[in-house]
N, C-alpha and C positions, 0 to 999 in steps of 0.2 A: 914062620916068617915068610915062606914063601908064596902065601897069599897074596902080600902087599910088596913081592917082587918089584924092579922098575926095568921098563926098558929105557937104557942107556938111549939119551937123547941125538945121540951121533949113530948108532944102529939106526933110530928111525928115517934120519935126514940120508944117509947111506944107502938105505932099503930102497929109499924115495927114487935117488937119482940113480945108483947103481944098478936097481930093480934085482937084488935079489930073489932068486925062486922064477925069473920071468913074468914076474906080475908087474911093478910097476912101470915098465917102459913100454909096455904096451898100450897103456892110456894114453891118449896121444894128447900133445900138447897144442890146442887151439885155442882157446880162451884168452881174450885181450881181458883191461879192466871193463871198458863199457859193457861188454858182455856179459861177466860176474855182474856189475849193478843192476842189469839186469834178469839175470836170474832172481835177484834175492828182491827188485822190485814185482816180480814175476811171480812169488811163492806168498809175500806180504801181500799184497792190494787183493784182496777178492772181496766176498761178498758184505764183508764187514763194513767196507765204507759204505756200502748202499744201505745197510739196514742198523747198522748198530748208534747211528746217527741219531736216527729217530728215534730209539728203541729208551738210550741214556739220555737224549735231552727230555722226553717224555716222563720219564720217572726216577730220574736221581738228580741229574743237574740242569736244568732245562735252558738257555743260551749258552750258558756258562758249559755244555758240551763239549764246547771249543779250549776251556781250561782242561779242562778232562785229556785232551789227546796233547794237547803240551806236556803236562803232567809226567801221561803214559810215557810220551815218546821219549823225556827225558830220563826216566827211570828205565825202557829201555834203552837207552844211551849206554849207563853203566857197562851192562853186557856186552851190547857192540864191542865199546874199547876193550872187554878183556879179550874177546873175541880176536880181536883183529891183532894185537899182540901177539898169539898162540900164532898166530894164522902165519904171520911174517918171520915170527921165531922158531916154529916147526910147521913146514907147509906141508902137510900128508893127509890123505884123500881119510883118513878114519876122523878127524874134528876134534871134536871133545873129545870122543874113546881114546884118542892119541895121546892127547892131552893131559886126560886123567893116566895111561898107562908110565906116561915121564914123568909123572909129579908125583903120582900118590897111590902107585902099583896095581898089580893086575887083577885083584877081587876089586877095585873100587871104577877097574878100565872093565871090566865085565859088567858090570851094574851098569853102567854110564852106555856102554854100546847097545845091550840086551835095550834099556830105557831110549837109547835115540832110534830105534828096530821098530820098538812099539809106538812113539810119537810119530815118523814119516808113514809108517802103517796104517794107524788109527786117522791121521791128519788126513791122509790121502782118497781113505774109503770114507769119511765124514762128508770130504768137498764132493766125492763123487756120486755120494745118497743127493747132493742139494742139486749138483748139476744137472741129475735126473728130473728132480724137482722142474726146475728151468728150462731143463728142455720141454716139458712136458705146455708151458708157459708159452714158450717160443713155437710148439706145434698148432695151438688155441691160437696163436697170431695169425697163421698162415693160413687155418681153415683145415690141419689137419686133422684126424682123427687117430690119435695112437691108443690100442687099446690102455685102459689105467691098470689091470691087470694084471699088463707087463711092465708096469713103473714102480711098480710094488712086490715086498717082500713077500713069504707067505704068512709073516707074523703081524702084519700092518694090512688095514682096510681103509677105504676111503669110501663118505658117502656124494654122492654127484647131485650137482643141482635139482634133477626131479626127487631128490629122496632115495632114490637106490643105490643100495648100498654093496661096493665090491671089492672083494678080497684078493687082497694080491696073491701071486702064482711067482714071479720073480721081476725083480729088478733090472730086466735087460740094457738102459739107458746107461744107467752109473754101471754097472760089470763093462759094458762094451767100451767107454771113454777112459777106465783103467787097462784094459789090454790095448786099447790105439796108444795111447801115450806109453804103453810098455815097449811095444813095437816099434816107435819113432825112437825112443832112448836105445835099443835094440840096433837098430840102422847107424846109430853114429853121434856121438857127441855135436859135432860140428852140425849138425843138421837139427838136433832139438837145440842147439843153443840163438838155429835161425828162426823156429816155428815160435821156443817161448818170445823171441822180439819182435814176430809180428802180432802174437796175442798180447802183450803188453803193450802196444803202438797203437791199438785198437781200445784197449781198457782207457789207458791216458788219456787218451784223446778223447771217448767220452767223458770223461772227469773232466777235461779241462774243457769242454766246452759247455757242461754248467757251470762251470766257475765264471765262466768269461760270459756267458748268454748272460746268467744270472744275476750276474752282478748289479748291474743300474738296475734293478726291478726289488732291491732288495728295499724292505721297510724299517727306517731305521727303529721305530717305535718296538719292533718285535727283539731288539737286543735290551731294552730299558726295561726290568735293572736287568745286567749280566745275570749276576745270582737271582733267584727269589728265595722270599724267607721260606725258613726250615717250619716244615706240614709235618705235623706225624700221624696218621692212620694206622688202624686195624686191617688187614686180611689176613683172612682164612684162619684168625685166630692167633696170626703173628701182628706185635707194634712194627711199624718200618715206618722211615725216616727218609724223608725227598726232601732234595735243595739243601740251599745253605753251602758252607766248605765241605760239607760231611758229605750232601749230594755229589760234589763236584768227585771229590776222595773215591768214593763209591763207585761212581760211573770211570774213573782213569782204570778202576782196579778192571771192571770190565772189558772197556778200551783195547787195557794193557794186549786182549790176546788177535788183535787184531792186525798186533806186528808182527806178534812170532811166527818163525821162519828164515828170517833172515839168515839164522845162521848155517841153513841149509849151505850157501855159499861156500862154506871152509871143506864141505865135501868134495869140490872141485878142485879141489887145492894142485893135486897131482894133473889137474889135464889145464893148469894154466900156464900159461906162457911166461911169465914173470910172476911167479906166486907169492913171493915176500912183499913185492910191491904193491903186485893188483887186486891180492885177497884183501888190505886193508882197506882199498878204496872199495871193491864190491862192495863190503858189507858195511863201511860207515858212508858208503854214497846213497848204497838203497834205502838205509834206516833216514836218511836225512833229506831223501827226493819224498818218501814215502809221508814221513812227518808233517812236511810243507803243505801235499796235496790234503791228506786229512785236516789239516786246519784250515787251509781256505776252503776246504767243501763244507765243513763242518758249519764255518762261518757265513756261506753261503746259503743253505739248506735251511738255517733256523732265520737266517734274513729275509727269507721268502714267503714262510710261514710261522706264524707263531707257534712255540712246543708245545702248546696244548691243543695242539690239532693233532700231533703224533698221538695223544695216547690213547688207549683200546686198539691200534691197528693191530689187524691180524697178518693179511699178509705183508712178506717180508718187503715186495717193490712197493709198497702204499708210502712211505715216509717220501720217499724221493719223489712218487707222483702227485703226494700232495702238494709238496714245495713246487713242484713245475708246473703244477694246476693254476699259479700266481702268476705266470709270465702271462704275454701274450699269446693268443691261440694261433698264431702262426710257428710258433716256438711246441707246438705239441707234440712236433715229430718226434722229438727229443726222448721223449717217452716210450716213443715203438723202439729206440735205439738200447734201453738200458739191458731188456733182456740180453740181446746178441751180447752186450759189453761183458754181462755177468758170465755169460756162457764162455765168453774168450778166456775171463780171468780166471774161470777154475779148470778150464784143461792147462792153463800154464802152471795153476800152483801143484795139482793131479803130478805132474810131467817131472816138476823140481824135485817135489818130496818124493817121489818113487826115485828119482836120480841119488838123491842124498843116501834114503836108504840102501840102494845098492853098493855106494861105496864105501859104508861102512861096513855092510858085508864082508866084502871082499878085504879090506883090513884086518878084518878081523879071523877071517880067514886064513890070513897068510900069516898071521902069528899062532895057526893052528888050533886057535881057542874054538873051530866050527871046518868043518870039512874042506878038505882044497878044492872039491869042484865048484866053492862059491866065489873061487878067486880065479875060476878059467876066462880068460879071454877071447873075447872071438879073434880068429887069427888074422881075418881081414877087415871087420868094422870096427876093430880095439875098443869092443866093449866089452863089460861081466853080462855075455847075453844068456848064462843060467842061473844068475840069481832076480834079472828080470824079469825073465821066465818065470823063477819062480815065485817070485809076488805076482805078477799078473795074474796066476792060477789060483793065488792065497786070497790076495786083496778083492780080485773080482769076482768070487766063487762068496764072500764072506759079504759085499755091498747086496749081489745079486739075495742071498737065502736068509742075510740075518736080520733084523729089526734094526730101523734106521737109526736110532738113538740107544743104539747098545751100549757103545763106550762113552756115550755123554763127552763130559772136559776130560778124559784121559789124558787126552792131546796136550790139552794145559800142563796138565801137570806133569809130564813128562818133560817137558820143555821146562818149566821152572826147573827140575831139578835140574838138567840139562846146564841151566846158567848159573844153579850156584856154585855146581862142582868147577867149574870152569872158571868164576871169579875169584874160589879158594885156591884153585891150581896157580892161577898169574903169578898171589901172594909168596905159594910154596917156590915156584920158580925163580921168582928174581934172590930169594934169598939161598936158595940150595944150588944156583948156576947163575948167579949176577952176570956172569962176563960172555953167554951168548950171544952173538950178533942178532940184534933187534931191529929191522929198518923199521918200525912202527912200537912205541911204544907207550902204554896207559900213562897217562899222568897222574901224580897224587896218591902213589901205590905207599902206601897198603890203605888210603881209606876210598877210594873209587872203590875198587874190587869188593872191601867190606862192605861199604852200603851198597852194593848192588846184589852181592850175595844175601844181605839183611832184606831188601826190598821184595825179593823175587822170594824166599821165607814166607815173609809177610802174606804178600799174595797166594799163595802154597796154603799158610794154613785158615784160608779163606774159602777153598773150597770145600764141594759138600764130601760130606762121610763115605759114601759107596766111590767115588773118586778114588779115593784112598783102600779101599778094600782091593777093589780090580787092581788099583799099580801093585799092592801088595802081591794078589796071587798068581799075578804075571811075572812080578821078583822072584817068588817063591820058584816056578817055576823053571826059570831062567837059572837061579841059582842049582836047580837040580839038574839041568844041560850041563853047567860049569861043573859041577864035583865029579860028575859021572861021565861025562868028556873031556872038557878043554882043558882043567888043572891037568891030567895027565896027558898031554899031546902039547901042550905050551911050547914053544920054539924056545924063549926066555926061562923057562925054568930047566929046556935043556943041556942048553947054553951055558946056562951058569953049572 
């Protein structure tokens, strides 16, 4: 039984402010709410609103796109609120792992932590294989010439316009944009919480001014019908099914992962200024600033061009310069603008998710389930600057040598599980401690939390098979750290 140990919910909130061990008061407390909104608007928006646009209205639900991110965004909803619940009711820098450790004990807070390690992980050297990608895009702008050789892994090759073909040597690009954003979270909270808001003031802003450019040039004929009828075709030997509700279903399930992230937020929890209050607004302000902008681009994007111009594109900026290939050619600048926008939004999401993962770390640390020097603090920029450290060496040593589509949807599905344990948890807590002080709480409990926990299932067992293999033998693994360290070094199992 003492697998599914708990820690006492008053321990956690104690540890928090009290800072036993010297860990938590050294995170310093700077974080207002507008800041938290945006972080989590900072870690959500990237390159998904540019390309995933085109990619679902092109072959699953084609105007009708625009239902697809309503859909999503609502179904991410669910999460938000349990989210933000946890958030206001236990504000501690581990999230979930915290989460799950007061609800539903410590083999199931282990699983959950190990699983949010490998999601900010995985997430973060994904975005930083694409920002390579982009930079390499944004060099081609300028007239430079960066070798390809050094954009590339040694397991990936690319052939070049004349036909020659070159094998990559290392990834310098994405390794180097995970150790700057290591080094900036390194320097100070307070100082990447100023960099992510000029990288998001900079993404926004180009969003919003396709929206607004966009708008009158829009054709109304290109939304008539919203849906089209449901096509079924053969590839590659599979039937698949575009358009219709089925389309629309199909493309939200895609959508969906275009939010995750958000909950990155509840990481911060310990260096906010009012964390009961402002953790709720971060994370259902960003899910709901984030919502808005993808529906009016979305709706923009397919206004401009009809979805049958998306499909075949290969590259990922084509959707977007198709639709702005509609305006007036005085409006074309707009298009030398999109790469810089993409390259802002992924050092801010890079920056988040390596944030988030540190502080579960060090949570997790400090309840001795993982070595204490991941919960050292620097003693003058009150940061964990050696578990940044050491992902900067992990993460960018790993972008840099390994094959850029290693972990595929890891990411995803790490993050589902992420929110179902989290909307089971709200359930177990309001009935096993009804009388905690809640400044934010879900409405509709216990069936919010169920269908959101069912939803995010759903989506889970929609991905492919080797998804599930890798989260298995990175569990596996994880699990063999936990029996053969942390169960016997547990602070909570000393304790008791």
């Amino acid at each position: 039984m003492s697998l599914f140990r708990k820690k006492p919910i008053q321990a956690i909130l104690s540890e928090a402010e009290a800072g036993e061990g010297d860990v938590a008061p050294a995170l310093k407390r700077t974080l207002c709410a507008w800041q938290l909104t945006l972080l989590g608007i900072g870690v959500v928006i990237g390159a998904g609103l540019f390309s995933l646009t085109g990619k679902v209205a092109a072959d699953n639900a084609g105007a009708a796109v625009v239902y697809s991110y309503v859909i999503s965004g609502f179904a991410c909803a669910f999460a938000g609120l349990c989210y933000a619940e946890f958030a206001s009711a236990v504000p501690v820098a581990g999230s979930a792992y915290s989460y799950a450790y007061a609800t539903m004990g410590e083999l199931l807070a282990w699983i959950i932590g190990w699983d949010l390690v490998m999601e900010y992980a995985i997430g973060a050297g994904t975005v930083a294989v694409s920002w390579s990608a982009y930079f390499m895009k944004f060099c081609s702008q300028l007239h430079i010439a960066f070798p390809v050789q050094f954009a590339l892994s040694p397991f990936d090759a690319e052939v070049l316009a004349g036909g020659e073909r070159v094998q990559g040597i290392a990834n310098l690009p994405a390794a180097a944009i995970v150790v700057l954003m290591s080094l900036l979270l390194i320097r100070g909270t307070h100082e990447s919480s100023w960099f992510n808001a000029v990288m998001v003031t900079v993404k926004v802003s180009i969003v919003l001014l396709v929206i607004g450019l966009g708008w009158p040039y829009m054709n109304p004929a290109n939304h008539s019908p919203m849906i089209p009828d449901r096509i079924t075709e053969v590839v590659n030997g599979h039937t698949i099914s575009h358009f219709g509700w089925q389309g629309v279903m199909t493309g939200a399930g895609l959508i969906f992962f275009a939010y995750i992230g958000f909950d990155a937020v509840s990481t911060a929890a310990q260096e906010a200024k009012n964390p009961q209050r402002d953790l709720p607004i971060g994370i259902l302000g960003s899910l709901f600033v984030c919502t808005v902008l993808y529906i009016l681009f979305s709706w923009v994007i397919t206004g401009l061009a009809h979805y049958t111009e998306f499909r075949g594109v290969v590259d990922k900026l084509a959707p977007v310069a198709t639709a702005l290939s509609h305006m007036p050619a005085k409006f074309h600048w707009l298009q030398q603008l999109i790469v810089p926008a993409i390259l802002a939004g992924f050092s801010s999401v890079i920056m988040v998710l390596l944030m988030g993962q540190s502080r579960v770390f060090i949570t997790m640390s400090q309840d001795g389930l993982l070595p204490k020097m991941f919960s050292d603090i620097h003693p003058t920029r009150h940061t964990p600057w050696k578990s940044n450290a050491l992902f900067a060496v992990v993460v960018g040593s790993a972008v840099a040598f390994l094959p850029g589509n290693l972990f595929g949807e890891m990411c995803s599905v790490g993050t589902l599980l992420a929110f179902v344990l989290v909307c089971i948890g709200v359930i177990v807590l309001r009935y096993t401690n009804p009388d905690l002080p809640r400044k934010f709480r879900c409405p509709l409990v216990p069936a919010v939390p169920a269908l959101g926990a069912l939803i995010c299932l759903t989506m889970m067992a929609f991905l492919p098979k080797d998804t599930w293999w890798r989260l298995l033998i990175w569990m596996a693994a994880g699990l063999a750290i936990y029996f053969s360290y942390g169960r016997k070094r547990s602070r909570v199992r000393d304790d008791s």
